[in-house]
The first five atom37 places (N, CA, C, CB, O) and aatype in JSON, in Angstrom:
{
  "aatype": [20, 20, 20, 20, 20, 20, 20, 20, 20, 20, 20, 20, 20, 20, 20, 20, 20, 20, 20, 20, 20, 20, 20, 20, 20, 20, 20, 20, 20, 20, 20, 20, 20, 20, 20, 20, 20, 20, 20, 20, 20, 20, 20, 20, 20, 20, 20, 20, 20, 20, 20, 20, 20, 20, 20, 20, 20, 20, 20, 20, 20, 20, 20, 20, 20, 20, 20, 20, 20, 20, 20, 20, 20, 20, 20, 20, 20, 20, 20, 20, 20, 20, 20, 20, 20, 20, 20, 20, 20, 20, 20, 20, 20, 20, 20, 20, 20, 20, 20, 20, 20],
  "atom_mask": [
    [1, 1, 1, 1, 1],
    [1, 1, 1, 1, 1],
    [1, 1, 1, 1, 1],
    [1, 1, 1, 1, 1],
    [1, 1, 1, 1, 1],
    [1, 1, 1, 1, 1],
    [1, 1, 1, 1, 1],
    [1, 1, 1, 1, 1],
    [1, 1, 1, 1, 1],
    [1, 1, 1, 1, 1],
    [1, 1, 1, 1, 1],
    [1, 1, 1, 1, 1],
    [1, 1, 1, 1, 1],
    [1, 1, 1, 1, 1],
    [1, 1, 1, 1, 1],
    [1, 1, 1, 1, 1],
    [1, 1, 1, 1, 1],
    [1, 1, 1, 1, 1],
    [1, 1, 1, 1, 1],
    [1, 1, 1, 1, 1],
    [1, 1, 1, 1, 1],
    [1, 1, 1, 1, 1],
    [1, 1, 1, 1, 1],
    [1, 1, 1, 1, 1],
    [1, 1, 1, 1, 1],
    [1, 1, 1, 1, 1],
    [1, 1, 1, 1, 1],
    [1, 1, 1, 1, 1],
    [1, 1, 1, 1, 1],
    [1, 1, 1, 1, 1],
    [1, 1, 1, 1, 1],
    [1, 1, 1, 1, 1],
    [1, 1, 1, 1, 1],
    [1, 1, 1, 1, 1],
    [1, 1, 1, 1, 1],
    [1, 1, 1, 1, 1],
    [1, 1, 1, 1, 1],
    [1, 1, 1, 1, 1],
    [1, 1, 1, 1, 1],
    [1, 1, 1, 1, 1],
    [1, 1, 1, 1, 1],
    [1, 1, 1, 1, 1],
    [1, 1, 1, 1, 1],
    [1, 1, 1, 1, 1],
    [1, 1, 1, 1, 1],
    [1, 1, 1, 1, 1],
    [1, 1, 1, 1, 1],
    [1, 1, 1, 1, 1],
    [1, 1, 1, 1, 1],
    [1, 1, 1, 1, 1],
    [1, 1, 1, 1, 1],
    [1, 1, 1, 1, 1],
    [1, 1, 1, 1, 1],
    [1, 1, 1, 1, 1],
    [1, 1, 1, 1, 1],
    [1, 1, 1, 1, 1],
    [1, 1, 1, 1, 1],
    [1, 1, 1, 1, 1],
    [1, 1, 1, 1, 1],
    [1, 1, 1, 1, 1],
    [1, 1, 1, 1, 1],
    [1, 1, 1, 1, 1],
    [1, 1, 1, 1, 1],
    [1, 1, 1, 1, 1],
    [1, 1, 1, 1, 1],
    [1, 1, 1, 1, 1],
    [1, 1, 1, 1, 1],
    [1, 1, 1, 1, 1],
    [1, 1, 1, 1, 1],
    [1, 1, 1, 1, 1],
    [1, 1, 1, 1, 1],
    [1, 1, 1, 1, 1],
    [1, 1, 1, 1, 1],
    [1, 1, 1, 1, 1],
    [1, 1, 1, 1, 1],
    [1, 1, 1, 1, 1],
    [1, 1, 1, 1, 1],
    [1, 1, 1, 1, 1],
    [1, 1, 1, 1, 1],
    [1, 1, 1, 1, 1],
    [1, 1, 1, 1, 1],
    [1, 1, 1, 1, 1],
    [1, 1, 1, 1, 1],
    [1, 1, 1, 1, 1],
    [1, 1, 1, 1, 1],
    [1, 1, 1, 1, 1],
    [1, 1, 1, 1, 1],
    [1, 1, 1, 1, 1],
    [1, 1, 1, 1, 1],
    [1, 1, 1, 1, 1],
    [1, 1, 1, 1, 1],
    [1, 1, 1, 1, 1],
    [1, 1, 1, 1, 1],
    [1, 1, 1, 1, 1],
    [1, 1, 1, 1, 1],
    [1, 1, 1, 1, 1],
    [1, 1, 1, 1, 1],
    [1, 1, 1, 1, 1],
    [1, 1, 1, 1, 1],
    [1, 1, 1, 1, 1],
    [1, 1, 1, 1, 1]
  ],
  "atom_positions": [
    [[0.85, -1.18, 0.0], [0.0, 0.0, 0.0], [0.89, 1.24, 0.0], [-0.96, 0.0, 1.22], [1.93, 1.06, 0.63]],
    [[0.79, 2.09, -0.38], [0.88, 3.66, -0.81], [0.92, 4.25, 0.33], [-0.28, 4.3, -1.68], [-0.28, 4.49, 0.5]],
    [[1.54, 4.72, 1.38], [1.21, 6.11, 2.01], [1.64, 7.21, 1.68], [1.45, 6.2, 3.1], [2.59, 7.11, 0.92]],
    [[1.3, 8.5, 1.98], [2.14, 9.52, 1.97], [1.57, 11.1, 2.88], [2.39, 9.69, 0.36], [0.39, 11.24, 3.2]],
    [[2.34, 11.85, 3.08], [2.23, 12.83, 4.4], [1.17, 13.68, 3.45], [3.94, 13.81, 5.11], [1.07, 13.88, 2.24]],
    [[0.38, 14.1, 4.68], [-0.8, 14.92, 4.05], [-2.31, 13.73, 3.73], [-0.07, 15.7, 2.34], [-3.47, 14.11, 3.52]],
    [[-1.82, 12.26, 3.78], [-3.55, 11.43, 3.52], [-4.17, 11.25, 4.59], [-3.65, 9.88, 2.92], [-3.62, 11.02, 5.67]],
    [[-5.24, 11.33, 4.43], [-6.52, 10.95, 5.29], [-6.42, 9.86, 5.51], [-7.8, 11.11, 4.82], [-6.53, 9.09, 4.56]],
    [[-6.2, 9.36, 6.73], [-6.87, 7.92, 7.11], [-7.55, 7.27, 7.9], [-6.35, 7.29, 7.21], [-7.02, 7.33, 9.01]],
    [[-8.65, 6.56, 7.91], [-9.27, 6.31, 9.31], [-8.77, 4.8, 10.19], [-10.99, 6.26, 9.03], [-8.74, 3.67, 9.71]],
    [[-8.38, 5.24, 11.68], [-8.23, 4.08, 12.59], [-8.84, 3.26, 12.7], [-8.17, 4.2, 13.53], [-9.99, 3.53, 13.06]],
    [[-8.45, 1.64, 12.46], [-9.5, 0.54, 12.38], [-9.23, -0.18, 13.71], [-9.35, -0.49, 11.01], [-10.12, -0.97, 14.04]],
    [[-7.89, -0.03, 14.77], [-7.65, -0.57, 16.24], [-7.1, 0.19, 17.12], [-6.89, -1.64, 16.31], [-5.92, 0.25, 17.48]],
    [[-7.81, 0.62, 17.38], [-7.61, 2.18, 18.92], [-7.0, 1.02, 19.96], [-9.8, 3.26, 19.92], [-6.44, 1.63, 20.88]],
    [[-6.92, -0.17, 20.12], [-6.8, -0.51, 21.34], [-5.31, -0.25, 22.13], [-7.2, -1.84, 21.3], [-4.38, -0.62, 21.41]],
    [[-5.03, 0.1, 22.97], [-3.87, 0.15, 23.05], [-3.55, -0.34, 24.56], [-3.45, 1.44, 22.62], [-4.38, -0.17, 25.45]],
    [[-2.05, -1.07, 24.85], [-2.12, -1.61, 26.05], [-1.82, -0.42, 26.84], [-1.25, -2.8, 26.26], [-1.9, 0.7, 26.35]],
    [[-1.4, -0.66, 28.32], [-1.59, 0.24, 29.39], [-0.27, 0.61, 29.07], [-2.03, -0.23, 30.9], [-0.28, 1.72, 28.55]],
    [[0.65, 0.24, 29.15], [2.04, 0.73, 29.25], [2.38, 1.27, 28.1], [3.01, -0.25, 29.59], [3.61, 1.33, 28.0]],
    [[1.74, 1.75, 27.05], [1.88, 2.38, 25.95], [2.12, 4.4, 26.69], [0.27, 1.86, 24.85], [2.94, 5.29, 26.45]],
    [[1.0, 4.31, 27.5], [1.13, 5.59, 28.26], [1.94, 5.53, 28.89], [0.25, 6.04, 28.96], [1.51, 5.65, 30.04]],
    [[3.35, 5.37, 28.9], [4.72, 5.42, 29.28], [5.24, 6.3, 28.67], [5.43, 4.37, 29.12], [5.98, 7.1, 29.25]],
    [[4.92, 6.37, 27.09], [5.45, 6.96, 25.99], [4.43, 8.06, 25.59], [5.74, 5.93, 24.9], [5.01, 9.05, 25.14]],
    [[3.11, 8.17, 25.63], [2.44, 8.83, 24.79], [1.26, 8.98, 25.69], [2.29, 8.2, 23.42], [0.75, 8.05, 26.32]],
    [[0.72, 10.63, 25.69], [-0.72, 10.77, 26.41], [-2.21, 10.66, 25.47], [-0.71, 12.32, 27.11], [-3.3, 10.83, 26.01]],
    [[-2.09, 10.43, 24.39], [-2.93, 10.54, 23.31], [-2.81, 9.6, 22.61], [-2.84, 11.53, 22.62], [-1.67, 9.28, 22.29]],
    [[-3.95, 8.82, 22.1], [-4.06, 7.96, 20.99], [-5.07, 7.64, 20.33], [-3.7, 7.03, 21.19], [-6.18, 7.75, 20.85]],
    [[-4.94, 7.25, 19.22], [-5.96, 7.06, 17.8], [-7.17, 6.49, 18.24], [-5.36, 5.99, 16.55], [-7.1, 5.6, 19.09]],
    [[-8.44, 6.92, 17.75], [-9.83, 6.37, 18.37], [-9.91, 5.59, 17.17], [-11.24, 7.49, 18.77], [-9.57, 6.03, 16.07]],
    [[-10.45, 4.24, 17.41], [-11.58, 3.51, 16.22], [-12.47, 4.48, 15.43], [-12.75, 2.47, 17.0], [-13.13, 5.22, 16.16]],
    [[-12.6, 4.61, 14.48], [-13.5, 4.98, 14.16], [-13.29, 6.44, 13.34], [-14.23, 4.87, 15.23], [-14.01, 6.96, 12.48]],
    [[-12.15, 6.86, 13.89], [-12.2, 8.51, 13.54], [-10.9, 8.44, 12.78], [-12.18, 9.77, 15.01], [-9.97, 7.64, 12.84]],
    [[-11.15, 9.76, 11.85], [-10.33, 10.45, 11.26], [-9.29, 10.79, 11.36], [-10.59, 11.07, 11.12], [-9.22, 11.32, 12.47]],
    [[-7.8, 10.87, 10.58], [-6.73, 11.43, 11.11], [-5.69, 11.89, 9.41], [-5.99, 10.11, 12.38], [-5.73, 11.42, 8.27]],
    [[-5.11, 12.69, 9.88], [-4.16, 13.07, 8.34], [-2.45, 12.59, 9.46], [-4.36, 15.69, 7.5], [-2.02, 12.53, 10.62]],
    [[-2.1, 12.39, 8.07], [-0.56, 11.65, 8.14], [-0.05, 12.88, 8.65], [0.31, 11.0, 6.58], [-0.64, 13.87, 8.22]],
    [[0.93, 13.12, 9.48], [1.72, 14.7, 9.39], [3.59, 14.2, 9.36], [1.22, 15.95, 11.32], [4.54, 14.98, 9.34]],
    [[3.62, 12.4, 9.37], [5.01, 12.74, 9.1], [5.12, 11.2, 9.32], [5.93, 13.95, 10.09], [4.31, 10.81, 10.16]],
    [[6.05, 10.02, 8.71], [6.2, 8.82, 8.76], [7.61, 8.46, 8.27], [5.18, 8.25, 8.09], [8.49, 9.08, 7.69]],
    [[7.47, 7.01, 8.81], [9.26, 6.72, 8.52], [9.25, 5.15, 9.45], [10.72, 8.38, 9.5], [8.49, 4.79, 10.35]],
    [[10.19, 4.56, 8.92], [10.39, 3.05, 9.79], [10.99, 3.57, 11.21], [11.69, 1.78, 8.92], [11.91, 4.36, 11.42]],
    [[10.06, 2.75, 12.23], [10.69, 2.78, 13.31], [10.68, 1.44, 14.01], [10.2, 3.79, 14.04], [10.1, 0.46, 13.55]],
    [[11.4, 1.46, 15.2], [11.38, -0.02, 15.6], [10.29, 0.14, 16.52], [12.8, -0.69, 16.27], [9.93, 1.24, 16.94]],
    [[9.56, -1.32, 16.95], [9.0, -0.85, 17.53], [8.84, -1.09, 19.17], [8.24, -0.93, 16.85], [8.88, -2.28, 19.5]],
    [[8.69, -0.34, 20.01], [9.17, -0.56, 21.25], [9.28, -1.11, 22.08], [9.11, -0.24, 21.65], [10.0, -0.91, 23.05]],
    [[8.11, -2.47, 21.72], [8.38, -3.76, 22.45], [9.15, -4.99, 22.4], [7.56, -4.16, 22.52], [9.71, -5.69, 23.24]],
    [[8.96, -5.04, 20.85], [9.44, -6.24, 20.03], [10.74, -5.92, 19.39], [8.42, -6.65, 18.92], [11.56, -6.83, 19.28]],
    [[11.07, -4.53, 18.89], [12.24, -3.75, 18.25], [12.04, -3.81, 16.65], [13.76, -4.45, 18.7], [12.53, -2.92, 15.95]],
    [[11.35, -4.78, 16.12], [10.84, -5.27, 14.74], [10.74, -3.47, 14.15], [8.98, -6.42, 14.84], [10.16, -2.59, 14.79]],
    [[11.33, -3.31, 13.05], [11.03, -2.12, 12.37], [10.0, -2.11, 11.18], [12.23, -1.64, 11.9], [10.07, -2.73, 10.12]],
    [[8.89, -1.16, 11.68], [7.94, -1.01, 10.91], [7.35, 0.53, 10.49], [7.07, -1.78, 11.49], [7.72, 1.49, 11.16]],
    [[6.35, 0.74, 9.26], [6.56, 2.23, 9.06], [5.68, 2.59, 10.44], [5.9, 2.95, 7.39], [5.07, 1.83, 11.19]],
    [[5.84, 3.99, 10.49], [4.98, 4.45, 11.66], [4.61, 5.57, 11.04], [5.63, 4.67, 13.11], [5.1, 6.01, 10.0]],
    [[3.52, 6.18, 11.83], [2.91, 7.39, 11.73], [2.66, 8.17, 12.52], [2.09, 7.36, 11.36], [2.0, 7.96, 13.54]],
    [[3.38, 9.72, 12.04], [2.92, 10.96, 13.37], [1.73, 11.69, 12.71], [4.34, 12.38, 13.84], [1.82, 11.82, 11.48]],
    [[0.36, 12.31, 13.48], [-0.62, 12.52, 12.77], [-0.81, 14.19, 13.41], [-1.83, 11.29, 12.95], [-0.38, 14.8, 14.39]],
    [[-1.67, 14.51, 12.28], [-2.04, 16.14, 12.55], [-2.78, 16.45, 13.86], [-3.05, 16.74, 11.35], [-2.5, 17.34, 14.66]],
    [[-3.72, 15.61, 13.94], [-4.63, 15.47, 15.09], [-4.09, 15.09, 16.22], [-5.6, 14.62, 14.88], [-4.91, 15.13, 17.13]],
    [[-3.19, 14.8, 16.5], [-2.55, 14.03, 17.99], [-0.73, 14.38, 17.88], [-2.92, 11.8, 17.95], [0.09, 13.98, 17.05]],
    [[-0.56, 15.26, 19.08], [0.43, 15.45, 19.07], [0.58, 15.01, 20.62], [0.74, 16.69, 18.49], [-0.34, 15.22, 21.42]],
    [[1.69, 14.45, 20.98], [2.51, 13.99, 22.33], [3.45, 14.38, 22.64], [2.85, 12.93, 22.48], [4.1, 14.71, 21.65]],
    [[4.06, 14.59, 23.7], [5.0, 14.93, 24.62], [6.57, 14.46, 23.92], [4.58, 14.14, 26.08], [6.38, 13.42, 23.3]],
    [[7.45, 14.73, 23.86], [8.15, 13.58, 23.39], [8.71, 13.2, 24.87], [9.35, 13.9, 22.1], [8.65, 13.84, 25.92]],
    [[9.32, 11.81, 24.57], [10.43, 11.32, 25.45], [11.51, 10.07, 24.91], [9.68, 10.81, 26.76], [11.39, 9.17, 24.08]],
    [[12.46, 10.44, 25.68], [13.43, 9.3, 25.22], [14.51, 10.49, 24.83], [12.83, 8.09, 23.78], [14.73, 11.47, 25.53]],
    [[15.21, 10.14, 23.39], [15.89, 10.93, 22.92], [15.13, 12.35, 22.02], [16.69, 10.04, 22.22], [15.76, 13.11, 21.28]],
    [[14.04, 12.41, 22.26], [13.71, 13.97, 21.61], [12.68, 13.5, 20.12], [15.61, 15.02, 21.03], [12.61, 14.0, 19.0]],
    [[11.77, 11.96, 20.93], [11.07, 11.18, 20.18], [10.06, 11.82, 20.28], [10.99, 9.92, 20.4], [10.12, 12.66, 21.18]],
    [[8.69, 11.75, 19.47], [7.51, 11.5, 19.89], [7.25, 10.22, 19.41], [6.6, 12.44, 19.54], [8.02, 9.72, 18.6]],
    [[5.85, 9.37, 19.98], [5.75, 8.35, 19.8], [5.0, 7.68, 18.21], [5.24, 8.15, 20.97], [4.01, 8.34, 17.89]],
    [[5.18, 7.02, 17.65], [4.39, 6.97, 16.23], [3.57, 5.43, 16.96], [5.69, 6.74, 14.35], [3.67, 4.65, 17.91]],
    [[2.71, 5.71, 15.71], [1.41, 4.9, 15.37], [1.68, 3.63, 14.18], [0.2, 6.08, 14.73], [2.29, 3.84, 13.13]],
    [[1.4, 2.99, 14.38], [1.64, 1.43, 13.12], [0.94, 1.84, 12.33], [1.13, -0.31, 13.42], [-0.1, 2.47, 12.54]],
    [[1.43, 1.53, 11.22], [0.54, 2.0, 10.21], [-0.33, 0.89, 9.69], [1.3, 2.63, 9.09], [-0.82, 1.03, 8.57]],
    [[-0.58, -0.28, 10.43], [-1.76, -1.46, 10.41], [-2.84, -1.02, 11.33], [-1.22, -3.02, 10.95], [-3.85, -1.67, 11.59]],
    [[-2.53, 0.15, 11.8], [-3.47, 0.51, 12.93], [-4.79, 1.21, 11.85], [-2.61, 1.79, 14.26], [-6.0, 1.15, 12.04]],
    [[-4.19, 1.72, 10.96], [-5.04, 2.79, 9.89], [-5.39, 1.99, 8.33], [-3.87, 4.39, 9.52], [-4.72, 1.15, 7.72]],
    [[-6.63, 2.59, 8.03], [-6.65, 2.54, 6.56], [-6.97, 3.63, 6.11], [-7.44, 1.65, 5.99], [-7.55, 4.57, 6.65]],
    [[-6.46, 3.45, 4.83], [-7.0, 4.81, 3.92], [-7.97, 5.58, 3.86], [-7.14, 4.66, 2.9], [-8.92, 4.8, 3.99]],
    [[-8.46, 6.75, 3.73], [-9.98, 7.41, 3.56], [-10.24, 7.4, 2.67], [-10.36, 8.57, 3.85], [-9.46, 7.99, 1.92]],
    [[-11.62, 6.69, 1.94], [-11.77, 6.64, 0.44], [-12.25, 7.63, 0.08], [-12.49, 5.69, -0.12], [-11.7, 8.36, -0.75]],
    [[-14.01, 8.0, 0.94], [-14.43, 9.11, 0.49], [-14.95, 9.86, 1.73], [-15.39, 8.9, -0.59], [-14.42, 9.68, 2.83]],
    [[-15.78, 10.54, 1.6], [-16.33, 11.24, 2.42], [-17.82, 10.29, 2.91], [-16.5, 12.72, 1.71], [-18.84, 10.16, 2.23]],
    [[-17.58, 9.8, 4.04], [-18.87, 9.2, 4.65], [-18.96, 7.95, 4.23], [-20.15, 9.88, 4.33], [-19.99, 7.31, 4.44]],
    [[-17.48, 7.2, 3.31], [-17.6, 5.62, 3.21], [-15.97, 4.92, 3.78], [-17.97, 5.15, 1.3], [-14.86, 5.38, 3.53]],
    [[-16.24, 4.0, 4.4], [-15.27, 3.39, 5.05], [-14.1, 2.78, 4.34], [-15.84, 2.52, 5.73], [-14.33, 2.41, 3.19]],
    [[-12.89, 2.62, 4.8], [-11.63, 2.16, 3.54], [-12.57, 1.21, 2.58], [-9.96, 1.02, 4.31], [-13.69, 0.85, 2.96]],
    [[-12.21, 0.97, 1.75], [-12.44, -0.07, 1.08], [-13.86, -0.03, 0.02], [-12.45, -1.1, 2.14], [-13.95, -0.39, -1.15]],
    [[-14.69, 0.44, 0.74], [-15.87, 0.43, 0.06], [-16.47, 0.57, -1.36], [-16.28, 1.09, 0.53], [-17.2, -0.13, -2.06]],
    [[-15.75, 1.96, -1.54], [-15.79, 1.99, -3.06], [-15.38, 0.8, -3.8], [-14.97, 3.05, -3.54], [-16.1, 0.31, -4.67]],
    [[-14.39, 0.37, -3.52], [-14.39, -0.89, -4.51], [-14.95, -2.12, -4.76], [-13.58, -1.27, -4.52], [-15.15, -2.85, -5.73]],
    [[-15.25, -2.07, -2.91], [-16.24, -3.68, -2.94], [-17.59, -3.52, -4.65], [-17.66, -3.72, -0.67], [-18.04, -4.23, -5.55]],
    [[-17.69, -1.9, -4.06], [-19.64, -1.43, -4.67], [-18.7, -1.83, -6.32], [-20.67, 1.27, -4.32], [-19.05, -2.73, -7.09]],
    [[-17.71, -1.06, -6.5], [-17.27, -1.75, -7.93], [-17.37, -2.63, -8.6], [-16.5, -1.93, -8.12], [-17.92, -2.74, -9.69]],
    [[-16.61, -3.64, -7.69], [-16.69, -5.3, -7.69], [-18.04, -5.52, -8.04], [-16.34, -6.11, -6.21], [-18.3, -5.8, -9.21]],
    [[-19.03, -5.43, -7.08], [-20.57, -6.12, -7.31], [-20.45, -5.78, -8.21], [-21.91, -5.89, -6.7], [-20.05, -6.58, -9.04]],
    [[-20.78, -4.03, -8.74], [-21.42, -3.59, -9.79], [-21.12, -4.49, -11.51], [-20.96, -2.02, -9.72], [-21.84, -4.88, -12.42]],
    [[-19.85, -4.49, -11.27], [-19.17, -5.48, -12.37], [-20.01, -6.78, -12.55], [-17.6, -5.94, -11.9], [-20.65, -7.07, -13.56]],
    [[-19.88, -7.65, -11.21], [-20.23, -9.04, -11.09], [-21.8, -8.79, -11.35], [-19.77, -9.81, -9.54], [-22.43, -9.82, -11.12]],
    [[-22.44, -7.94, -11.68], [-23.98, -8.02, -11.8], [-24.19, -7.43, -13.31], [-24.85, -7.04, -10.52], [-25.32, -7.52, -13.8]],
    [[-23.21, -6.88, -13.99], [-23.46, -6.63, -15.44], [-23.5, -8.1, -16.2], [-22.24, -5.61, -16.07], [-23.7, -8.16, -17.42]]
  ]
}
């Protein structure tokens, strides 16, 4: 998949464990909206596994550590297709529309 700084995307797993607020006072809701404001591989802080991450317009945190703020997985998000339809949708309606001509 494609990302890039400046897209819309909506959070599909807000869940986050407790000790995440070690690092960060704010985090991504299910359900809602967010624009990219800056991404890049990071490791990630439990496992060390490097994956892309995401800093977003809507949520800014404290930093800590070396002069970090904390990023977001970018499996946490999908794309915004349109206005008032969920990732993906447009294409499923595609798909049918095809499979019914």
């Amino acid at each position: 998949m494609d990302w890039f700084v400046g897209q819309k995307v909506v959070c599909v797993n807000g869940k986050f464990p407790a000790h995440f607020y070690e690092w960060g006072d704010h985090v991504p809701v299910e359900g809602e909206t967010y624009t990219i404001r800056w991404m890049g591989e990071l490791p990630n802080g439990l496992t060390g596994v490097v994956g892309l991450g995401f800093l977003l317009v809507e949520i800014v945190n404290p930093s800590f550590g070396k002069n970090c703020e904390v990023a977001f997985h970018h499996s946490r998000f999908r794309p915004l297709c349109a206005e008032g339809t969920g990732a993906g949708e447009i294409i499923r309606e595609a798909e049918l529309a095809e499979a019914m001509s």
